[in-house]
C-alpha positions, 0 to 999 in steps of 0.5 A, a space after each residue: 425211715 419209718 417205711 424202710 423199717 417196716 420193711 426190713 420187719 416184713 422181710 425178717 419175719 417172712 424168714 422166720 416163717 421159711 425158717 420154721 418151715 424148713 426146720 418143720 420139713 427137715 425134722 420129718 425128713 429125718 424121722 422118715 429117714 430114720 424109719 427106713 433105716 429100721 426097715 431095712 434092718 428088719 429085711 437084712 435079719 429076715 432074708 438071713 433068717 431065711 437063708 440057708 446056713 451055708 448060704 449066708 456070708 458074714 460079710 453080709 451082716 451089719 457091724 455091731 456099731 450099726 
């Protein structure tokens, strides 16, 4: 009995270990995802700020809820 209960104490541990690490590795996937975002943003308004006037199409702009 005393065995079985260690085990199963091993093995939920090891899933709390998987468990922070994963959360670790999600929350920097969001960050760098997040970052991109912004830089892509940044490119769209600086190709549009090269453009041309009439060589611009509104359906090309961002909405404002982005």
């Amino acid at each position: 009995m005393e065995n079985r209960l260690e085990k199963i104490e091993n093995k939920l541990s090891l899933a709390e270990d998987l468990l922070d690490e994963l959360n670790t590795t999600v929350y920097r996937q969001q960050r760098q995802i997040e970052r991109m975002q912004n830089e892509i943003v940044t490119l769209r308004q600086q190709l549009q700020a090269s453009m041309p006037a009439e060589q611009r199409n509104p359906g090309d702009e961002i909405p404002p809820h982005y």
